[in-house]
VMD Tcl script that draws the C-alpha trace (Angstrom):
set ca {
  {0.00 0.00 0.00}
  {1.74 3.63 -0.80}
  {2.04 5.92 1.92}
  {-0.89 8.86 1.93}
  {0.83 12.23 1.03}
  {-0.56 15.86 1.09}
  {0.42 18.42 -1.53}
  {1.29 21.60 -0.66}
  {-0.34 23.18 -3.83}
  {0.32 26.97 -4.78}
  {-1.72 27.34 -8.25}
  {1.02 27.55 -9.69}
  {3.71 26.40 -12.23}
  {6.16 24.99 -9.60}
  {3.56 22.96 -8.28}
  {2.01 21.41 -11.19}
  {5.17 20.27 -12.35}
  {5.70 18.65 -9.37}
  {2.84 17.03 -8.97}
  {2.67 15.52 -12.30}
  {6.06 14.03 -11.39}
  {4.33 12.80 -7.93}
  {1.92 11.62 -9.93}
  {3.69 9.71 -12.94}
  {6.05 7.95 -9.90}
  {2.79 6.57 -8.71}
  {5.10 6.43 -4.93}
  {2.17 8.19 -2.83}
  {-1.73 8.43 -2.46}
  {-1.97 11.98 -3.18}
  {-5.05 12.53 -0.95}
  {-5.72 16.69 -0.69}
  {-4.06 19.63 -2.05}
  {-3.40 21.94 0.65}
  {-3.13 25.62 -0.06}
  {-2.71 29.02 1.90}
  {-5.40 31.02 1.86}
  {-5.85 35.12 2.66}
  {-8.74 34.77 5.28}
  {-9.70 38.62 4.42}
  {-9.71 38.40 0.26}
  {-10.17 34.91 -0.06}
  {-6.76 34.71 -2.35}
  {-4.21 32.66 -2.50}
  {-1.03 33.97 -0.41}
  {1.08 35.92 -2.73}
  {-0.27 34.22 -6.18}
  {-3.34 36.98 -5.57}
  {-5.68 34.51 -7.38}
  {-9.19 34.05 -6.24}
  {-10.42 31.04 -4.30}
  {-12.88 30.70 -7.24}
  {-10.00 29.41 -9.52}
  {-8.35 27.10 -7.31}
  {-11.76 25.38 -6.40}
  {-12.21 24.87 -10.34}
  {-8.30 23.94 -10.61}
  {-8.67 21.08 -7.65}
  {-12.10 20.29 -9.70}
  {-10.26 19.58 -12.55}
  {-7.57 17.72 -11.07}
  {-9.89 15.52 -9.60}
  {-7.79 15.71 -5.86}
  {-9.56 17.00 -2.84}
  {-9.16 20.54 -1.99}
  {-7.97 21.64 2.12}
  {-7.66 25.70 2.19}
  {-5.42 26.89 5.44}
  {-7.20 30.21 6.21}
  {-4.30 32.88 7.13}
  {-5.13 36.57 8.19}
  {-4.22 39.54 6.51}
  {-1.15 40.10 8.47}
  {-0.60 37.07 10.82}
  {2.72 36.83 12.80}
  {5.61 34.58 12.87}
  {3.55 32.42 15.79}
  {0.20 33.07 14.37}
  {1.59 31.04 11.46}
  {3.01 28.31 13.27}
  {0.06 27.81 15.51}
  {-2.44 27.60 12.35}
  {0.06 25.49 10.00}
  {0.47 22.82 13.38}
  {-3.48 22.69 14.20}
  {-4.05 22.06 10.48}
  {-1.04 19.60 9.96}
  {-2.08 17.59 13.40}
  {-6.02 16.96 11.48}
  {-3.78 16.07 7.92}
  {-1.72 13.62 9.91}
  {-4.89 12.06 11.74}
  {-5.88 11.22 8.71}
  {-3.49 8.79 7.72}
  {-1.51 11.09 5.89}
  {2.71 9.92 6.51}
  {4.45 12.93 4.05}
  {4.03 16.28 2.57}
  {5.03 17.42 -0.80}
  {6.26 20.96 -1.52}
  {7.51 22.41 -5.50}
  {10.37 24.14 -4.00}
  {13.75 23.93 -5.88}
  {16.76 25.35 -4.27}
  {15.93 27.57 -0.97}
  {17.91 25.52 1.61}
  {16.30 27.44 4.41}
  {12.83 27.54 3.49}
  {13.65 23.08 3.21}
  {14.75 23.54 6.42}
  {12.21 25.23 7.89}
  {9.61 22.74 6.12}
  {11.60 19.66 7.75}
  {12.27 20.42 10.90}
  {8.11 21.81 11.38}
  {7.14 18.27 9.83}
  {9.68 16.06 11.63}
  {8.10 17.56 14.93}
  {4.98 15.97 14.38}
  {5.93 12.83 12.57}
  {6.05 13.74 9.05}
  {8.13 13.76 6.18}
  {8.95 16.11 3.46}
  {9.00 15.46 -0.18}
  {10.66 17.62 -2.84}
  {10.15 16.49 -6.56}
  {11.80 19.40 -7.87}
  {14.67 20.15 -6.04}
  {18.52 21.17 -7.13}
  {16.87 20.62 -10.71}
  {18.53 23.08 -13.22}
  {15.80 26.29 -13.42}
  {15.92 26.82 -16.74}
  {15.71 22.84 -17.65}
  {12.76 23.08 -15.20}
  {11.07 26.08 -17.29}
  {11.39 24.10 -20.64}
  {10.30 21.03 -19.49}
  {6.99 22.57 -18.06}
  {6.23 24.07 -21.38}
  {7.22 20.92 -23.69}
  {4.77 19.22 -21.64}
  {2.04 21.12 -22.84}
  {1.44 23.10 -19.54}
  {0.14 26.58 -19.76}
  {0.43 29.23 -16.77}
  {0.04 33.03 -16.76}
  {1.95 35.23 -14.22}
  {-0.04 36.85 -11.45}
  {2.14 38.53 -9.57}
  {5.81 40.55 -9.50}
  {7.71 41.81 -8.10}
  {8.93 45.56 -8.79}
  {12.69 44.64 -7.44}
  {13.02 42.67 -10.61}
  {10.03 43.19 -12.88}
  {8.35 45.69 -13.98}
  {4.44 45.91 -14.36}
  {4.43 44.47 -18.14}
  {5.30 40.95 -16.93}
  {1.92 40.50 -14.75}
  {-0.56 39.17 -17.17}
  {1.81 37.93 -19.16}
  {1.97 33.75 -20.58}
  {4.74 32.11 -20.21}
  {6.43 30.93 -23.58}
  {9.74 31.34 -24.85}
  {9.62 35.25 -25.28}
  {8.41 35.71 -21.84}
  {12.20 33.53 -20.78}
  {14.17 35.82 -23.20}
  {12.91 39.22 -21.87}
  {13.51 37.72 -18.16}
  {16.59 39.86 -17.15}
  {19.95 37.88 -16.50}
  {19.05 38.51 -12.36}
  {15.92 36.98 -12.67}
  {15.49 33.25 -12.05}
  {13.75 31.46 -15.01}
  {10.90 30.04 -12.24}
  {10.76 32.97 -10.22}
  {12.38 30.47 -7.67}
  {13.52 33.89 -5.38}
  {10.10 35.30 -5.54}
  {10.66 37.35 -8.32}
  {7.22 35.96 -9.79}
  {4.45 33.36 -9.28}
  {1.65 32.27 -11.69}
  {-1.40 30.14 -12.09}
  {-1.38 27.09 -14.26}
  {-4.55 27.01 -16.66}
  {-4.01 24.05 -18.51}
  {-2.19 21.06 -18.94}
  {-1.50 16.69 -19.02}
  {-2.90 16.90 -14.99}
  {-5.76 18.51 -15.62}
  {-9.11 17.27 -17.07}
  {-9.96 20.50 -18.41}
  {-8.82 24.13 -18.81}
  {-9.54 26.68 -16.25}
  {-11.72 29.20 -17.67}
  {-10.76 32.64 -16.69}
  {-11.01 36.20 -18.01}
  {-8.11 39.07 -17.34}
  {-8.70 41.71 -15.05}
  {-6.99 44.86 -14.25}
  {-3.42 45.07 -13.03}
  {-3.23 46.56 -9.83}
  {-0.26 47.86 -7.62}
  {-0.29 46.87 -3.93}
  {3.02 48.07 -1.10}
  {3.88 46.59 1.64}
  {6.44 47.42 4.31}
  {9.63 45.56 4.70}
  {11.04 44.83 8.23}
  {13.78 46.88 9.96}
  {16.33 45.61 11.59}
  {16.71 48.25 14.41}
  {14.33 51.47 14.79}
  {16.69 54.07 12.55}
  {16.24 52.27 9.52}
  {14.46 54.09 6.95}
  {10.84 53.01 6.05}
  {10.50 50.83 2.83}
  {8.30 49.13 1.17}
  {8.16 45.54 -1.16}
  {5.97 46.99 -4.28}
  {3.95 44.11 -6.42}
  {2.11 44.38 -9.41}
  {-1.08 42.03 -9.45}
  {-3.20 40.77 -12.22}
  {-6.20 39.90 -11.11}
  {-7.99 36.86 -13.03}
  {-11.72 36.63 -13.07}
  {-13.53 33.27 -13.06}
  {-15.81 32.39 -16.39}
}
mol new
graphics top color blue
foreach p $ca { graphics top sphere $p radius 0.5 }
foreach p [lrange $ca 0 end-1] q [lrange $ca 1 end] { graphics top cylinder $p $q radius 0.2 }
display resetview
């Protein structure tokens, strides 16, 4: 019998690639997707796409849907206290490992391993120390199709958000900017696909510009802010 897995499912490229390798392994019972959810907006954390879309996404992949409902501006233990209470229901349910699409950030494995390991889990990474750009390519020959949601300004400018990802969108990337957006320099939401049944059905909305303060490290440090561009996708 395989061991029962959860995946950690972001709407996004990263993720279905992932899981269709989960998937063609056959090693686990993928039994939910798990995702983090903006309690206030009802959006995805970061990706900025509705709740709509991710319910029709889990629809089509025919895989259970568990949303982890996160305020607007939780803190450090907050987080941990949520992400624990819903982990400790995940594992009562049989579930033995959790599956993330990350690729090279050794401290956000870390951080994932040493959360799971104190409740009995184990982490699964599909993707990881894979080649970016190899990654990018592969997605694509697949057949997947994913449009970019959000940017950010540190490294993109407001054309990218709305933008498909093909083989332009990878040569206008500048040379700083990791071909998955692996350093947050992007995320998207994956429309289509060998995964899914169908194709999500979605209409572009406006592109809209949204701050947010970064952390100082002692109280003379001048105020800045993180500044994202979002395109906002509307369910058909």
């Amino acid at each position: 019998m395989k061991p029962k897995a959860i995946f950690n499912w972001s709407s996004g490229k990263d993720s279905a690639l992932a899981l269709y390798k989960i998937l063609k392994e056959d090693r686990f019972e993928v039994t939910s997707l798990l995702t983090s959810v903006n309690e206030e907006f009802q959006r995805i954390s970061m990706h900025g796409v509705h709740i709509d879309l991710l319910q029709h996404q889990a629809s089509s992949l025919g895989i259970p849907l568990v949303t982890m409902q996160i305020p607007k501006e939780p803190s450090m233990e907050q987080y941990r206290e949520i992400m624990i209470s819903t982990m400790d229901v995940i594992k009562s349910q049989g579930n033995t490992h959790s599956i993330f699409g990350d690729i090279f950030l050794e401290d956000l494995r870390k951080y994932r391993e040493e959360q799971l390991h104190a409740i009995g889990m184990e982490a699964v990474f599909p993707l990881w120390k894979q080649n970016t750009l190899d990654l990018i390519h592969e997605f694509l020959a697949l057949g997947f199709k994913t449009i970019v949601t959000c940017v950010n300004e540190t490294y993109l400018d407001k054309s990218f958000a709305g933008r498909v990802i093909d083989q332009d969108f990878i040569n206008d990337l500048p040379e700083n900017v990791d071909p998955c957006g692996e350093n947050g320099e992007f995320h998207t939401f994956t429309f289509d696909g060998p995964i899914f049944k169908q194709p999500i059905s979605f209409e572009i909305g406006e592109t809209v510009k949204k701050t947010y303060p970064k952390p100082k490290s002692d109280e003379n440090d001048i105020e800045e802010e993180y500044v994202f561009w979002f395109c906002d996708l509307i369910s058909k």
